[in-house]
N, C-alpha and C positions, 0 to 999 in steps of 0.2 A: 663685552668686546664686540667692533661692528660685525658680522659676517661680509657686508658688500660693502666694496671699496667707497663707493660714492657716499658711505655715511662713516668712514675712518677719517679721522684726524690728520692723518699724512696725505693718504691718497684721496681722502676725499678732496684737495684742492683742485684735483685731475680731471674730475669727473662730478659735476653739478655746480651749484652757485650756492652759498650761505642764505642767501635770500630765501631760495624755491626749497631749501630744506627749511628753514624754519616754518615758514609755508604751509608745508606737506607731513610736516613732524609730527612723532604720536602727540606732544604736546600741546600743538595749537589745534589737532583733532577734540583732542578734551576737551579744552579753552570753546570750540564751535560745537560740539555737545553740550556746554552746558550754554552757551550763548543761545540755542534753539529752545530748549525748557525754559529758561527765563523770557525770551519773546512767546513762547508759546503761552507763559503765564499771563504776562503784558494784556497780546493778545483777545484773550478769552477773558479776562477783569473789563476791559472795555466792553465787553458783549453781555455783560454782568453773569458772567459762567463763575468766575473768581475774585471773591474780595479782593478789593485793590490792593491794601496793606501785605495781603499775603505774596499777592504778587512782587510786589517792592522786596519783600524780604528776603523771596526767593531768587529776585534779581543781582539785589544784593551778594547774598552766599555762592551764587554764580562765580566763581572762582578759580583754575587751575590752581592755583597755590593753596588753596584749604583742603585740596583733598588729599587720603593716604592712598600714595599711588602702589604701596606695596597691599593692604588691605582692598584695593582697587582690584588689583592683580590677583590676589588670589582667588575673587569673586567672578571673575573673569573665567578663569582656569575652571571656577568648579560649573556655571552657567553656560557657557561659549562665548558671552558677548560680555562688552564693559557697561552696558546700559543698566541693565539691574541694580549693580552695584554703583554706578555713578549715581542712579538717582535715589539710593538708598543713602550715600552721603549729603546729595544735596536735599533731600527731606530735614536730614538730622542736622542741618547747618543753617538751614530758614526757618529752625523751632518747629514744635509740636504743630501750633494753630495753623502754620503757613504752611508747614511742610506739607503737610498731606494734601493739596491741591497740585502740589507737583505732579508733573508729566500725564499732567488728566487727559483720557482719552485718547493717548497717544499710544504709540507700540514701537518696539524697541527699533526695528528700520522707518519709522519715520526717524526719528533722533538720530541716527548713525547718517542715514545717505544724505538728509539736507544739513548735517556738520560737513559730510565730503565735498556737497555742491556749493558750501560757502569757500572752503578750503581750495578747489577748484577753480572759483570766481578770483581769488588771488591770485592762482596759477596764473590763469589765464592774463591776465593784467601786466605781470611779471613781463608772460611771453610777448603781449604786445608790444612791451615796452622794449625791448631790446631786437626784436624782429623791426621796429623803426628806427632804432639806430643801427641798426646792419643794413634796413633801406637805405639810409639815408646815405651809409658810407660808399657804398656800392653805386650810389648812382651817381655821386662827387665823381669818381671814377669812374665810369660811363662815359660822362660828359668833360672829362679834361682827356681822355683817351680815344674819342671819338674818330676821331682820323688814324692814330697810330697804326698802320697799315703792319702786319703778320701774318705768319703762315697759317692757313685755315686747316684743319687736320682731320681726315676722315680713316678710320681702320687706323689709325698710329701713325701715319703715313699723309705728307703735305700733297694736299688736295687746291684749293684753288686760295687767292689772298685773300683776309678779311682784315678787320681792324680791330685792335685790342676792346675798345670800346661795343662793337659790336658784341664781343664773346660775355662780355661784364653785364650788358643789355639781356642777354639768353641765360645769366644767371640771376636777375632782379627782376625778372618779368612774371617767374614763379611765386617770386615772395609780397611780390605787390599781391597777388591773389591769394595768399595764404593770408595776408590782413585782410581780403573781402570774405574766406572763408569764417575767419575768425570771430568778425560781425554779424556772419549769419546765423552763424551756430549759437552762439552764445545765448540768445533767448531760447532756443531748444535743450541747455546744460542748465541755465543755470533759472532753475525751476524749483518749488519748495516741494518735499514729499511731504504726504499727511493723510493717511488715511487711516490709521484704526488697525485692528489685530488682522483684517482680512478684505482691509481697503474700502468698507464702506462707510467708516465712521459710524456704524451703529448704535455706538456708545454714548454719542452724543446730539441722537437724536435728530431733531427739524434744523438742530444748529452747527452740526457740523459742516456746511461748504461755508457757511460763514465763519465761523473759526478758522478753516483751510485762507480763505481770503485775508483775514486777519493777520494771519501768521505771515503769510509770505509777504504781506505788504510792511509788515513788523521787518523784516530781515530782507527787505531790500528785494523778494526775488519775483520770479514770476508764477501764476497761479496754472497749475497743468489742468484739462479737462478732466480729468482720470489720476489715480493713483498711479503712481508706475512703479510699484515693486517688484511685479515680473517685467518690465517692459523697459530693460537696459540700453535703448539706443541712443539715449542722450549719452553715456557716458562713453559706451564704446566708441561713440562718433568723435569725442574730443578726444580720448586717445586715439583714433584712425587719424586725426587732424594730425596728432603729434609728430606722428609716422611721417604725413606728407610732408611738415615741416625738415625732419630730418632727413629725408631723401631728397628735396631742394638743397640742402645743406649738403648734403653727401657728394652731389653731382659736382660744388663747387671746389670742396677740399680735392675731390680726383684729378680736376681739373689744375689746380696748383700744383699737388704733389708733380703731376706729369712734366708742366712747364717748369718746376723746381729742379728734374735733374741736372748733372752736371753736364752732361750733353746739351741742355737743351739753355737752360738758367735765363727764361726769360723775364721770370718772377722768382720773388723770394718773400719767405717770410719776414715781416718786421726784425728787425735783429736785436737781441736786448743780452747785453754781455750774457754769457753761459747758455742763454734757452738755445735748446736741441743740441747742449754739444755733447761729446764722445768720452768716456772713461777713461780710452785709448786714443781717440784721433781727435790732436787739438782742430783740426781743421773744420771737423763738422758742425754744419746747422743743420739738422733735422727739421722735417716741417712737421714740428710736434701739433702745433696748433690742426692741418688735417689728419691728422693722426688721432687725435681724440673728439674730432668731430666726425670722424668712420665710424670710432669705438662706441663711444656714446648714441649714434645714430641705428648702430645695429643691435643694439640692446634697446632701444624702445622698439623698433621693427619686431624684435621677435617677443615684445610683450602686447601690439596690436593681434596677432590670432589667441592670445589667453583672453583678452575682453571679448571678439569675437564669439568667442566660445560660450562665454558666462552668459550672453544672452539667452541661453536654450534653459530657462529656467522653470519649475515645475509649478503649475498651478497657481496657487496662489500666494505662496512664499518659497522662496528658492532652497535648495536643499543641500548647496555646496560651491554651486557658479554665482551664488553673491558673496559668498567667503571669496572667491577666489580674486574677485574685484582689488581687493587692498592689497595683494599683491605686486599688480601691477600699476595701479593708480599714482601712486606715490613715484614710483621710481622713471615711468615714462614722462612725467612733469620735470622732474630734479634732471634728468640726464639729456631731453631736449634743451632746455632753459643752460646747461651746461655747454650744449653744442652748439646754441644761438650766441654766448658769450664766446668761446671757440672764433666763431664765422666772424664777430664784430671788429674781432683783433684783425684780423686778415681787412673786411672791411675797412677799417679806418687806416690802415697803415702798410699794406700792401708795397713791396719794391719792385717797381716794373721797369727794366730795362730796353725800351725802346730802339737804340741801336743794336742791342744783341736780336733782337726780332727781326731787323731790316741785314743782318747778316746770314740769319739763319733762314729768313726770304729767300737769300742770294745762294743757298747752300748746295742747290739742284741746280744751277746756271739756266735757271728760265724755264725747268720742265712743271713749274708750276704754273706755269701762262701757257700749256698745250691744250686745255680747254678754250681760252681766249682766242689762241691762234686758231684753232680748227674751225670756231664759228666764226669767226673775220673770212674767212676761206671758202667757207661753202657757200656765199653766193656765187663766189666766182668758180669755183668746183663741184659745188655740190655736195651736199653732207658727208654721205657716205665716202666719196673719196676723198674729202677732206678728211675727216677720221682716221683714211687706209696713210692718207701720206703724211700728215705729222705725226700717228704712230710709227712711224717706217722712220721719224725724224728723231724723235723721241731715243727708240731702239739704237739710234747711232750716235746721239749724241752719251748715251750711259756706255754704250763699246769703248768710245774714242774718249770717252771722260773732257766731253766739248762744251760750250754753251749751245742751249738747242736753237739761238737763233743765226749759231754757225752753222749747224746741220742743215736746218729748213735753205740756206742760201746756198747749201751744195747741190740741193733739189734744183735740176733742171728747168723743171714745169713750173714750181713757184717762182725760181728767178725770171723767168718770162714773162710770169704775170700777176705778181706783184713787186711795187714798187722797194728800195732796199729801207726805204724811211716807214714805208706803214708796217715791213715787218718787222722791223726794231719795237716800233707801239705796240704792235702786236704783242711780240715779247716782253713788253714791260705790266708787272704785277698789278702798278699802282695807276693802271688804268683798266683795271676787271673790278673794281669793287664792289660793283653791283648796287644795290640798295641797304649795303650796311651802314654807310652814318643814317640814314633817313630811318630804319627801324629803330638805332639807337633813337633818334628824336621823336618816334612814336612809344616807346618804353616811359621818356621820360615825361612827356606831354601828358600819359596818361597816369604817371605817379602825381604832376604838379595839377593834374585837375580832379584829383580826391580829397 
């Protein structure tokens, strides 16, 4: 039975993608366990280390499905690791002659972390792929929203107008860089381990960085200077990657939940009969989709400080913070990849109500254009009392529950010198906009020139 949700059968639909589990599965771990020994065979036959035929054979028996994963299991339990007894089956499955070149000069963490870095290299791919269809959604939206002029909100509280497209821009701006994070990094992850009982291939001699060469060009990956069995920062760094991934995602679900209330309902969840309704209240949608893009997001956050950590590793083979790796390796993959699918939904089908935005503009009768008016005013006044007297404007029009550009006109001093037409302008939102479409069309200028 699962212990964590994200690998049950009910709730696992809530939490990860079928994809990134299969992925990250102990089973396709196996499957890239013995896909490493069989290249490592390949490998080392081409350098005449291993008769070819043996090598085929053991390519061959390469297999998840031939092995006994309970006689697996036990050898596990009684050793600490599956490698001994993995390649004690796949000896006994590519015959006598062949078998016994298996896993030559290898050591049981080369075999486990570059199965983890091929399994990773799928993650990652995974997460590409949906991290550009949540760009791609997101910026559809950008650019059909670009003007829809709303209340800009700072402290909870309407601050000056922006435009809906603007707000969509300050959420795709992050994830465009988390696809340039993702290309950088990935030659730093996805790297072949190989080095022998104690990293220096001893064992095999003048030929081991050619064997190391071999192998990673056999499986695709890149060849590191050094062994990195103490030296975790490739991995910590793609799950710190994960992290930032989710906290880009995080900021955006907040952001909807907010504009979702029923105070406010200027967005909504896509509506799909029954999703987020109530046991008890036919009425409600819940915005489930950021609801499990929080939940998901802050369960890979608090598994970036358990990798953090596993880097403090002893000498020259780790003594419990590389155990602790597979812990969280797996589940920060599965439950990002789950929150990017989450975002994609919101992404691609988002309900924005545009006139409920232009009423709840209107909500404060213009005291969202007290910044507008105050600097229209202080040429002619001067900053500072420009400040003292539309706050003094402000202050009367919330008394009297007025529009503030009736207040600003019971003002003496401003009726005298300004005109009643520039202070109308002045009071109007939808001419403060500042430079929000013009950043949206830099957001997208710089998605469309990658």
């Amino acid at each position: 039975m699962p212990v964590n949700p994200a690998d049950s059968p009910v709730l696992g639909v809530l939490y990860g993608t079928d994809a990134m589990r299969a992925a990250m599965s102990e089973r396709a771990f196996l499957q890239r366990m013995l896909d490493v020994e069989a290249a490592l065979a390949r490998a080392q036959s081409r350098l005449g280390i291993v008769p070819a035929e043996a090598a085929s054979a053991i390519t061959l028996a390469a297999q998840v499905d031939k092995l006994d994963l309970q006689a697996l299991g036990d050898a596990t339990r009684n050793t600490g690791y599956p490698v001994v007894g993995l390649v004690k089956q796949l000896t006994a499955l590519a015959g006598h002659d062949a078998g016994r070149w298996t896993h030559w000069g290898a050591t049981t963490q080369d075999i486990m972390d570059t199965a983890v870095v091929l399994q990773m290299r799928q993650g990652l791919a995974l997460i590409r792929a949906e991290l550009i269809a949540v760009i791609g959604g997101f910026a559809s939206m950008a650019q059909r929203h670009r003007g829809t002029i709303m209340a800009g909100r700072t402290h909870l509280q309407h601050a000056l107008p922006v435009t809906f497209g603007y707000k969509v821009a300050v959420w795709l701006s992050p994830l465009i860089t988390m696809l340039e994070r993702l290309e950088q990094l990935r030659p730093r992850v996805e790297r072949v381990q190989f080095g022998g009982a104690a990293g220096t291939l001893a064992s095999l001699g003048d030929q081991g960085l050619a064997v190391q060469r071999e192998l990673a060009a056999e499986l695709g990956l890149g060849c590191p200077d050094i062994p990195w069995h103490v030296a975790r920062d490739g991995f910590a760094e793609a799950v710190s990657f994960l992290g930032l991934v989710c906290g880009a995602l995080s900021k955006i679900a907040t952001d909807v939940m907010l504009l979702m209330q029923t105070e406010v309902a200027e967005v909504n969840e896509p509506h799909v009969t029954g999703r987020g309704g109530s046991s008890t209240m036919p009425q409600k949608r819940n915005p489930i989709a950021c609801e499990y893009i929080l939940a998901q997001s802050r369960g890979v956050h608090a598994l970036v400080p358990q990798m953090m950590a596993a880097m403090a590793q002893d000498l020259e083979r780790g003594t419990g913070p590389w155990q602790a790796e597979a812990l969280a390796i797996g589940q920060a993959f599965n439950l990002t990849h789950g929150a990017l699918s989450q975002a994609r939904f919101l992404a691609e089908g988002l309900v924005v109500d545009p006139a409920r935005m232009l009423r709840n503009l209107a909500a404060t009768g213009g005291l969202i254009a007290a910044e507008q008016v105050m600097m229209g005013l202080a040429p002619v006044l001067g900053r500072g009392e420009a400040h003292h007297i539309v706050n003094r404007a402000c202050d009367l029009a919330i008394a009297q529950g007025i529009p503030l550009v009736t207040a600003l006109e019971q003002d003496r001093e401003i009726a005298a010198r300004v005109e009643p037409a520039r202070l109308r302008a002045l009071c109007n939102p939808e001419n403060y906009l500042g430079s929000a479409t013009r950043f949206v069309d830099q957001v997208l200028a710089r998605l469309a020139a990658r």
